[in-house]
C-alpha positions as CSV (number, residue, x, y, z in Angstrom):
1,X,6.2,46.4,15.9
2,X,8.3,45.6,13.5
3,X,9.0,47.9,9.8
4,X,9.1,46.4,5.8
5,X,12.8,46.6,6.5
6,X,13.1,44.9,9.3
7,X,14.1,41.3,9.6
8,X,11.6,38.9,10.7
9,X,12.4,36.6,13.4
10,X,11.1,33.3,14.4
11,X,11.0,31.1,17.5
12,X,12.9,28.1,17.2
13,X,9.8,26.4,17.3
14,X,8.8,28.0,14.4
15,X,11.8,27.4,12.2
16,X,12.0,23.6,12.8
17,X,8.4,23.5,11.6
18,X,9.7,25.6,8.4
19,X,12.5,23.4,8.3
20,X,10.2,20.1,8.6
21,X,8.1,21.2,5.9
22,X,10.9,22.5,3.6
23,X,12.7,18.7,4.3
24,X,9.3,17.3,3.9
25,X,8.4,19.2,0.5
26,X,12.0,17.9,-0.6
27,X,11.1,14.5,-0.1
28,X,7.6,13.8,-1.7
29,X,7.7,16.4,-4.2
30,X,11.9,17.2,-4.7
31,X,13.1,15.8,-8.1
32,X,16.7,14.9,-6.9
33,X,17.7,11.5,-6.7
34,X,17.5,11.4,-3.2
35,X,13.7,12.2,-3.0
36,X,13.0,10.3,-5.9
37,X,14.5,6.9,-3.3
38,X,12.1,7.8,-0.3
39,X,9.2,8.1,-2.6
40,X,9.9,5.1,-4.4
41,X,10.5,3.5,-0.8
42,X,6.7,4.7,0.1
43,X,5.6,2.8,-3.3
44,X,7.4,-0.5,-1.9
45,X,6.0,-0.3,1.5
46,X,2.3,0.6,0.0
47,X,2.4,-2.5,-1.7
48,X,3.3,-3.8,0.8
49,X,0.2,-2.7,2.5
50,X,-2.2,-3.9,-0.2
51,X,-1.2,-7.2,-0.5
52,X,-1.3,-7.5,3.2
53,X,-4.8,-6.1,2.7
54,X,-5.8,-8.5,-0.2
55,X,-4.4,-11.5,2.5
56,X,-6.5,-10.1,5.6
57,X,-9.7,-12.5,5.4
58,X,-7.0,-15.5,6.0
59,X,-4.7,-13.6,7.8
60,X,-7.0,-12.8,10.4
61,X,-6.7,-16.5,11.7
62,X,-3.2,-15.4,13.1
63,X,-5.1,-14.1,16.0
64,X,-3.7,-10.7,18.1
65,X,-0.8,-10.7,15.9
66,X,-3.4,-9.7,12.8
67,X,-4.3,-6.9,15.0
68,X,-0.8,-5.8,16.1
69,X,0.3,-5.5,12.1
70,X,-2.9,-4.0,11.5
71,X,-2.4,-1.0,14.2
72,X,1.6,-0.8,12.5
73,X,0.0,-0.1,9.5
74,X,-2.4,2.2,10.9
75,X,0.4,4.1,12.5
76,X,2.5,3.8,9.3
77,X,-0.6,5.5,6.9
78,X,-1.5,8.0,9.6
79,X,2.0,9.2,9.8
80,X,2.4,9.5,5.7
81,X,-1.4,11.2,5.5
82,X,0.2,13.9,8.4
83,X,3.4,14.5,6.5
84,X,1.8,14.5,3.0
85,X,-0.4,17.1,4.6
86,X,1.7,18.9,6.3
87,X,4.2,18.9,3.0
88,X,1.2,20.1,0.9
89,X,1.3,24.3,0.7
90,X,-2.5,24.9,1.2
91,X,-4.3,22.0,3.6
92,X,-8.0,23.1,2.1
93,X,-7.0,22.3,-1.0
94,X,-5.2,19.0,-0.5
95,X,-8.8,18.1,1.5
96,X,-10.3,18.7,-1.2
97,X,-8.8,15.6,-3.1
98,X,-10.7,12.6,-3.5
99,X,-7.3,10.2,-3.5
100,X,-7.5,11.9,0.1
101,X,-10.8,11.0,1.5
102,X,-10.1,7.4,0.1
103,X,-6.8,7.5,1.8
104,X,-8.9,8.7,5.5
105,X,-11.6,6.0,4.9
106,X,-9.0,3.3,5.2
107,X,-7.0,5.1,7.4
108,X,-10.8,5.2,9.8
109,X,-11.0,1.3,8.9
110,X,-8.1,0.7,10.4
111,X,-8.4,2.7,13.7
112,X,-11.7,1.8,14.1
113,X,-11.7,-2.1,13.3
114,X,-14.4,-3.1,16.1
115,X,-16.6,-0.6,14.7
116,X,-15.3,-0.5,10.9
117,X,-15.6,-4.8,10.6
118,X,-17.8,-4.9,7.6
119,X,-15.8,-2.0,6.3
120,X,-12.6,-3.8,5.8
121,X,-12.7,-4.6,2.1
122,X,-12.6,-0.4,1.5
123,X,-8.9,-0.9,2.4
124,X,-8.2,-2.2,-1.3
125,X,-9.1,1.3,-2.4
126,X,-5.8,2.2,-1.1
127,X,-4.0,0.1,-4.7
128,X,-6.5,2.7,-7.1
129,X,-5.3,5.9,-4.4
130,X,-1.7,4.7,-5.3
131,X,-2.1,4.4,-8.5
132,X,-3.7,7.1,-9.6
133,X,-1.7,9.4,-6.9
134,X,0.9,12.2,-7.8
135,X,3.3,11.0,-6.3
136,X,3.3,7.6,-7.8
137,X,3.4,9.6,-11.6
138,X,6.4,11.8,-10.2
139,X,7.9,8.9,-9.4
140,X,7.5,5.7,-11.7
141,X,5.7,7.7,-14.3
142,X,8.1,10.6,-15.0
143,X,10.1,7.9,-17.1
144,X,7.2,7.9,-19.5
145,X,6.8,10.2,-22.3
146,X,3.2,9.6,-23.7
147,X,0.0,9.4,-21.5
148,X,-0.7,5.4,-22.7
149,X,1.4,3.8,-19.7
150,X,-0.7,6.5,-17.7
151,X,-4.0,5.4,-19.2
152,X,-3.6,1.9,-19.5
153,X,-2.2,1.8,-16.0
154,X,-4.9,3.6,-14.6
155,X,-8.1,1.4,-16.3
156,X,-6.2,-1.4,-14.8
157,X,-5.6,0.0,-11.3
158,X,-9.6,0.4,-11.5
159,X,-10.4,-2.7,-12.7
160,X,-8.7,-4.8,-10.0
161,X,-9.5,-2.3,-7.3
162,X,-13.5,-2.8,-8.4
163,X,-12.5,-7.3,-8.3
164,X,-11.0,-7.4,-5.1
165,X,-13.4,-4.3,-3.6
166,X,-16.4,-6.5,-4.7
167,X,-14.6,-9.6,-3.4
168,X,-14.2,-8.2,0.1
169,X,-17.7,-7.2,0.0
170,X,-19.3,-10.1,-1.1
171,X,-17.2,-11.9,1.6
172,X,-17.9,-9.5,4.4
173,X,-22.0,-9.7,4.1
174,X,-22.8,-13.0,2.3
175,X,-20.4,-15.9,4.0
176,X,-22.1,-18.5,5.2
177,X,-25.5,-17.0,3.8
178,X,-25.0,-17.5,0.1
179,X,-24.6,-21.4,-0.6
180,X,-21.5,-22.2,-1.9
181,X,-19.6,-18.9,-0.2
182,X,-17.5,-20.0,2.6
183,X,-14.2,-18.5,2.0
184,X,-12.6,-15.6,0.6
185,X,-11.7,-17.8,-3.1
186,X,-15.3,-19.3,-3.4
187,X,-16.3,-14.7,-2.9
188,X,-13.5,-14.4,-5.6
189,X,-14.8,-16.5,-7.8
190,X,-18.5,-15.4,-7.1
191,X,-17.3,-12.1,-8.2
192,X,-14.8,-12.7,-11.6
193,X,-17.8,-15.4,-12.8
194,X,-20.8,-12.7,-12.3
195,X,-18.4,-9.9,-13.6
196,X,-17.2,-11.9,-16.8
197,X,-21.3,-12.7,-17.5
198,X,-19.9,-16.4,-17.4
199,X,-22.8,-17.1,-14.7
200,X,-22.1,-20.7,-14.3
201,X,-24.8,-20.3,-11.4
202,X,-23.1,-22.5,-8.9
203,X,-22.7,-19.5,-6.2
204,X,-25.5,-17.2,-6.4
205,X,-26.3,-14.3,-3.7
206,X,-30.1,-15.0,-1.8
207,X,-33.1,-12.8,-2.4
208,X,-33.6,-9.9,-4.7
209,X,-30.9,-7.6,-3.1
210,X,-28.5,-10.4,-4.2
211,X,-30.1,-10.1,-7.6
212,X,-29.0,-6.2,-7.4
213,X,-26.0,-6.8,-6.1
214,X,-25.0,-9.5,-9.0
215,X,-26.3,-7.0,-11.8
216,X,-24.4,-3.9,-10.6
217,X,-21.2,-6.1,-10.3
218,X,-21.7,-7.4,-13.8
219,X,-22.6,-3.3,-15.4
220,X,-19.8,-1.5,-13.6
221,X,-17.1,-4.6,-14.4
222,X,-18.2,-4.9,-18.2
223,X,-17.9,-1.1,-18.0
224,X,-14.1,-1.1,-16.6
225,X,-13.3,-4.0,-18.6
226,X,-14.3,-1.8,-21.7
227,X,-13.0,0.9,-20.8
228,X,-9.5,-1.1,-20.1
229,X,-9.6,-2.9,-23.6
230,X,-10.3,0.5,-25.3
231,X,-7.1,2.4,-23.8
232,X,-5.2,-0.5,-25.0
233,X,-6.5,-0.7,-28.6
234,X,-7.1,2.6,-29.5
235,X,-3.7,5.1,-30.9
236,X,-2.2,6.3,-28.1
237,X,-1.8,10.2,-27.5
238,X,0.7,12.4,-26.3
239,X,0.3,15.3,-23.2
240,X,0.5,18.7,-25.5
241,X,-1.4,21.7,-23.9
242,X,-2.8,23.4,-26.6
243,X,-2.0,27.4,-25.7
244,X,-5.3,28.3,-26.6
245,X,-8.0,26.5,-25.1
246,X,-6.2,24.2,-22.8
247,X,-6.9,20.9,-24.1
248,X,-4.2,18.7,-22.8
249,X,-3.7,15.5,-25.0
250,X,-3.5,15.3,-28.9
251,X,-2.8,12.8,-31.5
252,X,1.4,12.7,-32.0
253,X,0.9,13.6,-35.6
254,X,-1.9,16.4,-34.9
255,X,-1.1,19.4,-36.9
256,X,-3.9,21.3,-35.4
257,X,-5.8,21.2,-32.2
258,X,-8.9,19.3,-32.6
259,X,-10.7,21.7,-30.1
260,X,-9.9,24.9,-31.7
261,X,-8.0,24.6,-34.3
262,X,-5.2,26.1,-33.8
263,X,-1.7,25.4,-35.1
264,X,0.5,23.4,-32.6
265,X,4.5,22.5,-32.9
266,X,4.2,19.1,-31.0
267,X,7.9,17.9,-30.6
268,X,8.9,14.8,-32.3
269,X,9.7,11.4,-30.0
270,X,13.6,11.9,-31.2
271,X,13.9,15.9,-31.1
């Protein structure tokens, strides 16, 4: 039994697992230059990852040695989901990210493959759970002043995931039973035609499920697509929390917050 005054002592178990965390904290959150290289490392070797995701359906001729990158990779995500974890200060909370569950449902994918087949094209969620990470803002974003790079960047990131997502899909379930689909480029260009309301109506996807399937592509991708064109049309605004009410982005010339009024002292770009 130890008193307030008393020093606390740990095992030495214990403080290598303090001094794990403290080196892995450093690393993906730290702002030094040091952490800033790892993390920017991790970006590299994530996109990496995704394009050897978007290359699978071809790569997968290659034989065992498809499977052999596939289980590096697995090991290579598992270990960056345990350290981001473990780096995180309250587990609950970090489950409670949706970037996270993404990040477990292609980590599961690629466990799992025998089980997880038709599950494969989930993996290109992994480019939208980079993109839209903290650590990829904290990193490549943190030389940005404004939130437009952020918001265009972002409507992009979901537009391409939803393309290639839809691609793998389409692929996955419909080769060889939708004439005219017999390769990963013919599912491509199924998907950027129906998407684009172009409908030249040389690939079309059998029975009414394929009818579905072709009108939900077109709604959500007209939907992105709109949603892309307006971030890069409309004024672009600047991150301000308003001391008030909270409300985080303004106009750069607001005077007052639109939300409540109030009077704000938003810097200037050159001050």
């Amino acid at each position: 039994m130890t008193t307030s005054g008393d020093p606390v002592h740990h095992s030495p178990k214990a403080t290598d697992g303090l001094r794990l965390r403290a080196r892995l904290r450093y690393l993906y959150h730290g702002t030094q230059p040091n952490a800033v290289k790892f993390r920017l490392m991790v970006i590299v070797v994530d996109l990496a990852i995704i394009g050897f995701f978007i290359a699978a359906p071809i790569l997968k001729q290659a034989g065992w040695a498809f499977y052999l990158v596939d289980a590096f990779i697995a090991l290579i995500l598992g270990l960056d989901l345990a350290a981001r974890a473990y780096a995180y200060s309250d587990i609950r909370d970090w489950l409670r990210k949706p970037i996270v569950w993404v990040d477990l449902m292609v980590l599961a994918t690629l466990l799992f493959p025998a089980w997880l087949a038709n599950f494969g094209f989930l993996r290109l969620l992994r480019f939208w759970s980079l993109l839209n990470s903290d650590l990829f803002w904290r990193t490549i974003g943190r030389k940005f002043d404004d939130t437009r790079v952020e918001e265009v960047t972002r409507a992009a990131a979901a537009l391409v995931t939803f393309i290639f997502v839809t691609t793998g899909f389409v692929y996955a379930y419909f080769r060889g039973k939708a004439e005219g689909i017999n390769g990963y480029l013919d599912a491509l260009y199924f998907t950027v035609a129906t998407l684009s309301t172009t409908g030249f109506g040389d690939i079309t996807l059998p029975g009414n499920w394929g009818r579905v399937i072709s009108i939900v592509i077109m709604l959500v991708g007209i939907t992105l697509f709109i949603r892309l064109a307006q971030t890069l049309i409309r004024p672009g605004k600047v991150r301000f929390p308003c001391p008030r009410c909270g409300l985080q982005k303004h106009d750069p010339d607001a005077v007052h917050c639109k939300a409540c009024g109030l009077l704000l002292n938003i810097p200037d770009e050159g001050s």
